[in-house]
C-alpha positions as CSV (number, residue, x, y, z in Angstrom):
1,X,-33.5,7.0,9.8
2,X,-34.9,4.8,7.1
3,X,-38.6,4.4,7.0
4,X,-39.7,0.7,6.0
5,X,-42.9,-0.4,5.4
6,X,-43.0,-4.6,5.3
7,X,-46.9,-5.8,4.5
8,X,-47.0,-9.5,6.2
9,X,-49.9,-12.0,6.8
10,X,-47.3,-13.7,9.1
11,X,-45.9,-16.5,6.8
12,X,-42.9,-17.6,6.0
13,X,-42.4,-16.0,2.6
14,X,-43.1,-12.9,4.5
15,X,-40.8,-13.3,7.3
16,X,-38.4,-13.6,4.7
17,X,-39.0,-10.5,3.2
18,X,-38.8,-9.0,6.7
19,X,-35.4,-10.8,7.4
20,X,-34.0,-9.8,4.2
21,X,-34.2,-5.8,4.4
22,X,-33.1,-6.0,7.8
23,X,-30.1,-7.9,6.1
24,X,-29.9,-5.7,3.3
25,X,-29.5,-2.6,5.6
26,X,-27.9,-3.5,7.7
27,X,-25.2,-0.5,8.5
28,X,-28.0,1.8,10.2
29,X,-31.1,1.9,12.0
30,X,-34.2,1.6,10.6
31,X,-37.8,2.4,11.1
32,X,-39.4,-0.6,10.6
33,X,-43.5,-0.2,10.2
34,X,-44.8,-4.0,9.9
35,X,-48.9,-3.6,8.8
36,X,-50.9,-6.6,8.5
37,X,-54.5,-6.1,6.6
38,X,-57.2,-8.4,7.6
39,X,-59.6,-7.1,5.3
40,X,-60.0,-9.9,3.4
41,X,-60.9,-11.9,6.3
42,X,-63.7,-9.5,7.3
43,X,-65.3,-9.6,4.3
44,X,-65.1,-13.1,4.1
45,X,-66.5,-13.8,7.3
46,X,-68.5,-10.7,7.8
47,X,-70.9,-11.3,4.6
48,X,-74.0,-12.8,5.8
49,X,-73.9,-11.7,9.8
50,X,-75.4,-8.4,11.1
51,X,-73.5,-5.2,12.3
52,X,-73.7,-6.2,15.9
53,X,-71.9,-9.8,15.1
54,X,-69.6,-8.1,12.3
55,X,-67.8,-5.7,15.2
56,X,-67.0,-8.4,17.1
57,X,-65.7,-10.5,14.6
58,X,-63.4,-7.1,13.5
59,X,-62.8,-6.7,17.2
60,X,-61.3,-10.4,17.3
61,X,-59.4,-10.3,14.3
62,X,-57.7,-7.3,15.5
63,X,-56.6,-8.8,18.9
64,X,-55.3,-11.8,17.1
65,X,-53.5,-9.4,14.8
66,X,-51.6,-7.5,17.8
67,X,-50.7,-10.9,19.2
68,X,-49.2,-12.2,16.2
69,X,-47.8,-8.6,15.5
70,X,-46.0,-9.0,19.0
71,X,-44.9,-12.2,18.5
72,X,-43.3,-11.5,15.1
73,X,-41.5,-8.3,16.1
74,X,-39.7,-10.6,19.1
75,X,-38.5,-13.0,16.8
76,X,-37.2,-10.4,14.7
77,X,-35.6,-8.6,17.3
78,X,-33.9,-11.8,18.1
79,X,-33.1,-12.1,14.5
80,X,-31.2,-9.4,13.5
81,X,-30.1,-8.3,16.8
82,X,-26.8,-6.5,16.2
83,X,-29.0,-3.4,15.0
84,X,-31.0,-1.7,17.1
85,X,-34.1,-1.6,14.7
86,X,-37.4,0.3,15.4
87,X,-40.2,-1.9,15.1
88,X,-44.0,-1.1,14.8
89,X,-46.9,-3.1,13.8
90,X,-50.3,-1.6,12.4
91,X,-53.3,-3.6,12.0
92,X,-56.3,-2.9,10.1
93,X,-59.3,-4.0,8.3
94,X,-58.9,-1.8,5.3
95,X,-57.3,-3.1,1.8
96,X,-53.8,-3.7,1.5
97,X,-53.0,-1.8,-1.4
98,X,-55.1,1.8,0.2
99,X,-53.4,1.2,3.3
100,X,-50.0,1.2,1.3
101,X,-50.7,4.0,-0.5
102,X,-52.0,6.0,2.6
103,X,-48.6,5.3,4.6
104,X,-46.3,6.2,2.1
105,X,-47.7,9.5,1.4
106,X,-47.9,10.6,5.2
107,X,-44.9,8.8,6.9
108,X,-42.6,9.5,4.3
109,X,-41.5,5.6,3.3
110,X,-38.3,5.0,2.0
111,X,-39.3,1.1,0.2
112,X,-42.3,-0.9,0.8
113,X,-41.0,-4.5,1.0
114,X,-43.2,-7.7,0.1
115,X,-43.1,-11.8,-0.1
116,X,-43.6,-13.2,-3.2
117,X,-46.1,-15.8,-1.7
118,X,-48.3,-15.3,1.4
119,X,-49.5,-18.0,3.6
120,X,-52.1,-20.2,1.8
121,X,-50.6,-19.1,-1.7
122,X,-53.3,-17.1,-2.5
123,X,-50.7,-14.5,-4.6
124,X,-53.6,-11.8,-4.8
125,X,-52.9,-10.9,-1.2
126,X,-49.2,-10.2,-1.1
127,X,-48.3,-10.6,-5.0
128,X,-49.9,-10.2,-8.0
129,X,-52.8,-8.1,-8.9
130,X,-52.4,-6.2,-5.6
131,X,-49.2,-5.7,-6.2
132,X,-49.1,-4.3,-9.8
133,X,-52.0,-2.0,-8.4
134,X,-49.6,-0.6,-5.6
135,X,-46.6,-0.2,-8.6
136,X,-49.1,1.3,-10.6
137,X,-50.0,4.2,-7.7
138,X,-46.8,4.5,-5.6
139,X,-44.7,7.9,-6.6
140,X,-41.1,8.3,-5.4
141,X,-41.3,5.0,-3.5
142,X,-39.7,1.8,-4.2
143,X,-40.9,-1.6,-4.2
144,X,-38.8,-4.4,-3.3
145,X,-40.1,-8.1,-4.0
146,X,-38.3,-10.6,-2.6
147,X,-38.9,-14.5,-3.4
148,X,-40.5,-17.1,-0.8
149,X,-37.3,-18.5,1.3
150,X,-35.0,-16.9,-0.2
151,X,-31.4,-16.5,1.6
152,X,-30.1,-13.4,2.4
153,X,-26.8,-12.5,-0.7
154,X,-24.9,-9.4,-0.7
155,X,-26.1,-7.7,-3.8
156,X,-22.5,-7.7,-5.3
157,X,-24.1,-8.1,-9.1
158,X,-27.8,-5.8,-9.9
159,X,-29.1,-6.6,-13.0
160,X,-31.5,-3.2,-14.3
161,X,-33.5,-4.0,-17.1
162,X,-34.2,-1.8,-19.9
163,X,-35.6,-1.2,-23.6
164,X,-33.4,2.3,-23.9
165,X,-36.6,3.8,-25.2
166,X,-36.3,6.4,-21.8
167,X,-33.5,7.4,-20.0
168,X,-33.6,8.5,-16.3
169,X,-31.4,10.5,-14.3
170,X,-29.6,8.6,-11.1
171,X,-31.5,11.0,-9.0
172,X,-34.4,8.9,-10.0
173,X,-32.3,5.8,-9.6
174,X,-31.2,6.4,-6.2
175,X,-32.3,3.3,-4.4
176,X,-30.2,1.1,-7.0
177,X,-27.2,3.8,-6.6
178,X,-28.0,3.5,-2.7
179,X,-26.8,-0.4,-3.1
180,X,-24.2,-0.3,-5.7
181,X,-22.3,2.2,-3.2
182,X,-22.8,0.4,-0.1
183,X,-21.9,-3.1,-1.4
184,X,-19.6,-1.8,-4.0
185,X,-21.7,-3.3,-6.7
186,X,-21.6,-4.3,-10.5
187,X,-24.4,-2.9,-12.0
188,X,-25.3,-5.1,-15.4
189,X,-27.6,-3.1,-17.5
190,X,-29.5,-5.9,-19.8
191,X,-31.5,-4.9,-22.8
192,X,-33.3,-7.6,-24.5
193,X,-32.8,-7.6,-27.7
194,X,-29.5,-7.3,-30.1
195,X,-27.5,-3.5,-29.9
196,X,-27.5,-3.0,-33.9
197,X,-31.3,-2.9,-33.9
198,X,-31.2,0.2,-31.5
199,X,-33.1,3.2,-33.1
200,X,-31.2,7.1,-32.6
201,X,-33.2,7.8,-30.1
202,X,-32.2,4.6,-28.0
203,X,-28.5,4.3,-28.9
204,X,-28.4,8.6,-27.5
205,X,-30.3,7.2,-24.2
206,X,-28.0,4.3,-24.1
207,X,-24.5,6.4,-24.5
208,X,-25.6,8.4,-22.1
209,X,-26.0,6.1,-19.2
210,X,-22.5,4.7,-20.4
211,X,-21.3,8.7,-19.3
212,X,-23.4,8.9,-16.3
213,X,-22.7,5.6,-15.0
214,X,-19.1,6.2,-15.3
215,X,-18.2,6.3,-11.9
216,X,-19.2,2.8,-11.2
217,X,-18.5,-0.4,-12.2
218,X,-20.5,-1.1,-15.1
219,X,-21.2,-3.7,-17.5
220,X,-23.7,-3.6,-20.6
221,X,-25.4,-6.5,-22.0
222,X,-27.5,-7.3,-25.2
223,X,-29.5,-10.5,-24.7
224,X,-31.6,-12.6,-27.3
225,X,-35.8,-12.3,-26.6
226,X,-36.9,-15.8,-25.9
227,X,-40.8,-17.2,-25.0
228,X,-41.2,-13.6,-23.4
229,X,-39.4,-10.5,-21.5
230,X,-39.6,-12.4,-18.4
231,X,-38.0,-15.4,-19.7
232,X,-35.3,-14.0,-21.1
233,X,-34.4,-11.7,-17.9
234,X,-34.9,-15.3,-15.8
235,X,-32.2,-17.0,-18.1
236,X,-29.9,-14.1,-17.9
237,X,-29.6,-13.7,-14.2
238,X,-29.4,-17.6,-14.0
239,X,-26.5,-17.8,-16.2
240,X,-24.8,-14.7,-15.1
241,X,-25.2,-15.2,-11.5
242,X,-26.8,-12.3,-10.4
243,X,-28.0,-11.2,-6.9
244,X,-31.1,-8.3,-7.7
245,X,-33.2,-8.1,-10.4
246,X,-33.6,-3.8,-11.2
247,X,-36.9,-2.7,-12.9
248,X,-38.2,0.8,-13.6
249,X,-42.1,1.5,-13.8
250,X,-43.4,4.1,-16.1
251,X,-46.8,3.7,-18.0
252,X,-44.6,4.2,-21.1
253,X,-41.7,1.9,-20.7
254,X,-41.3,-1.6,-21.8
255,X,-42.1,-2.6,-18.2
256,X,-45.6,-2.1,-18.6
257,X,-45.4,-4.7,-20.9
258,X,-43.6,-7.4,-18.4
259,X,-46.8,-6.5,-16.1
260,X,-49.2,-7.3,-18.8
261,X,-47.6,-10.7,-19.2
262,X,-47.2,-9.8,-15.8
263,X,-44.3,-9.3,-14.6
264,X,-44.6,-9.6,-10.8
265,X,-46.4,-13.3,-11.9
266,X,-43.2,-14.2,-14.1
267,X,-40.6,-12.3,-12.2
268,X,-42.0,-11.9,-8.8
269,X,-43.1,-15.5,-8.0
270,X,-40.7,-17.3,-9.7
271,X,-37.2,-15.4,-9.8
272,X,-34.5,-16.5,-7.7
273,X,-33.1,-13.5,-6.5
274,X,-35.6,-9.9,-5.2
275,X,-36.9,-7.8,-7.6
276,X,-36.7,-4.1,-7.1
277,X,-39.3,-1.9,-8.9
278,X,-39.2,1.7,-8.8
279,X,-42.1,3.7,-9.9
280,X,-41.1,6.9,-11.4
281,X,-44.1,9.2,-12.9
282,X,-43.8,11.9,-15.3
């Protein structure tokens, strides 16, 4: 059974993100872990009060967690009721991005799943910073952004972005392969930047995903750099109609550059279809 992991502070960006994966697999079960950190609220209100008055103030915001934990996993339920889906809801106090970290390396995640915009549009608690940190640490875990309100599209066309300058093997590329079979998908590989100005090293990388990617409908495109990266990748899945956004993170690829401009900002608040990093270390 899959293992999800969906961070929420209960708002309607992150219900989306909630709806969607239950959408997106939807031809099995899955374990469905829903955590909610409050952390930010304790320290906010928690500050200037003693211990005494600071434990009961934890001790509140945990109840109201679990009731709004309850309440979200019955509408979901309702929701997406033609699959039998495992729900469970964790609250706690700590930060989102340790709490992330801690659950994917002892529950065995499959993807951690996140809004683009929580409640009050404060991006730091679902997107942004926090997220980029939790890119930046996850290993062999995926991270799937998807954009505030956005409707559920079979991914029939994934756009996965890259300079060339690395090449990874589709073991390392197995949640993208994961789609592309189930939905019988088009996978557009889009490299900013004209093909003539490839270096060796990048036109050997790029012939041989041509080989490996083969098997599957595939499609290779060489698009002009505009204002930035992100601009350029926004333009192209506007025009070209796709339906997921495909990014690899390594602290060498061009990717690290999107986050410096950042990419989650550019791409993660303001794209109209998800985004689906995947970390891969050396």
């Amino acid at each position: 059974m899959k293992k999800i992991l969906v961070p929420t502070d209960f708002s309607k960006n992150a219900y989306a993100a909630l709806f969607y994966v239950t959408k997106l697999f939807s031809d099995e079960a899955l374990q469905i872990t829903i955590l909610h950190s409050f952390g930010e609220e304790v320290n906010k209100l928690t500050s200037r009060v003693d211990i005494g008055r600071s434990e009961n103030i934890i001790e509140k915001l945990y109840r109201q967690s679990e009731e709004d934990g309850i309440r979200l996993v019955h509408k979901i339920k309702l929701d997406s009721s033609k699959v039998a889906h495992n729900f469970e809801v964790i609250s706690t106090p700590a930060t989102l991005s340790k709490t992330i970290n801690k659950l994917v390396s002892t529950e065995g995640i499959d993807i951690v799943v996140m809004g683009s915009k929580g409640r009050t549009g404060a991006e730091e608690v679902l997107v942004g910073s926090t997220t980029v940190k939790i890119t930046q640490t996850l290993e062999g875990c995926p991270l799937l952004i998807v954009p505030r309100e956005v409707d559920f599209v079979i991914p029939t066309n994934i756009a996965f972005a890259s300079d060339y300058n690395d090449f990874y093997q589709l073991s390392k590329l197995r949640p993208i392969i994961r789609l592309v079979r189930q939905y019988n998908s088009t996978i557009h590989l889009v490299h900013v930047g004209a093909e003539g100005e490839l270096n060796y090293k990048q036109q050997q990388n790029l012939e041989q995903y041509r080989n490996d990617l083969s098997e599957y409908d595939t499609e290779f495109h060489f698009i002009p750099k505009m204002a930035n990266i992100s601009k350029s990748l926004h333009d192209f899945i506007d025009t070209k109609r796709m339906d997921l956004l495909a990014l690899v993170y390594h602290k060498h690829a061009f990717l690290k550059k999107l986050f410096r401009e950042p990419v989650v900002s550019r791409v993660g608040k303001h794209a109209h279809v998800p985004t689906l990093v995947i970390p891969i270390k050396n």
